[in-house]
N, C-alpha and C positions, 0 to 999 in steps of 0.2 A: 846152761851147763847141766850136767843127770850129775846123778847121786853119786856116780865114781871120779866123774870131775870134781863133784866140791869134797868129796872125801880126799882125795888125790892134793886137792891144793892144801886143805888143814895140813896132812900131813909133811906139805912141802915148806909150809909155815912156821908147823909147830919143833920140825927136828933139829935145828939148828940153835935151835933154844935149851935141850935138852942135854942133859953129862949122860943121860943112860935111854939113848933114842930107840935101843931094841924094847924095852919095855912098854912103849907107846902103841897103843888100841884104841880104836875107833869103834863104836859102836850105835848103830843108826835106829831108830824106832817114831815110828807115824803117828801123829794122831790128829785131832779132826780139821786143825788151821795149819799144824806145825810137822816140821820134820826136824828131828830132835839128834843133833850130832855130839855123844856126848865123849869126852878126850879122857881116856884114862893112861896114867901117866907113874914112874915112881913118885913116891912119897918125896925123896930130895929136890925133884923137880916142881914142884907145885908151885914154889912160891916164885920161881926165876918165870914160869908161864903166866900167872897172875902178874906179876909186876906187881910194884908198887902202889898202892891205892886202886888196884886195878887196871893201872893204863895200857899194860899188855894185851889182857884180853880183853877191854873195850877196843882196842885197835884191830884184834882177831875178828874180833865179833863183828867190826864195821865190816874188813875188805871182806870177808866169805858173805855177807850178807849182799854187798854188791856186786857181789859175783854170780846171785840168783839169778836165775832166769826170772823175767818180766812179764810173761804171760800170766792172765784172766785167772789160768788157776793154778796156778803154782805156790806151793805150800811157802810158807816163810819158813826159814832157817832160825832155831836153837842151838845155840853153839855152848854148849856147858863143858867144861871142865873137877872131873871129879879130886875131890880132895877128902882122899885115905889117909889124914891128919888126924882128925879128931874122931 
């Protein structure tokens, strides 16, 4: 998958989870092992994307992860979500 594919699927993931889905931003940045997808989101929404203990975005973070591409050099995916809480 390229970068607009797996930006494309968070986004298809993450909207339906979301009360205020226009608010929702993607923003991509590289560095030397990783490609770093991090979700920013409103403030009300943070905790319904986190889940409980995390089990949201551990579940986020597995399918996009296995939706890498499998090639020799292909960066691993960081799938962060920002929280404008604290």
């Amino acid at each position: 998958m390229t970068e607009t594919d797996i930006e494309a699927l968070i986004r298809s993931l993450v909207t339906p989870l979301l009360r205020h889905p226009e608010s929702l931003s993607i923003t991509v940045s590289d560095s030397d092992r990783f490609r770093r997808y991090t979700v920013n989101v409103d403030s009300a929404d943070v905790g319904r994307l986190i889940g409980r203990q995390g089990h949201v975005a551990a579940a986020l973070r597995t399918v996009v992860e296995g939706a890498r591409s499998r090639r020799a050099n292909a960066k691993k995916i960081r799938l962060l979500i920002n929280d404008h809480r604290h």
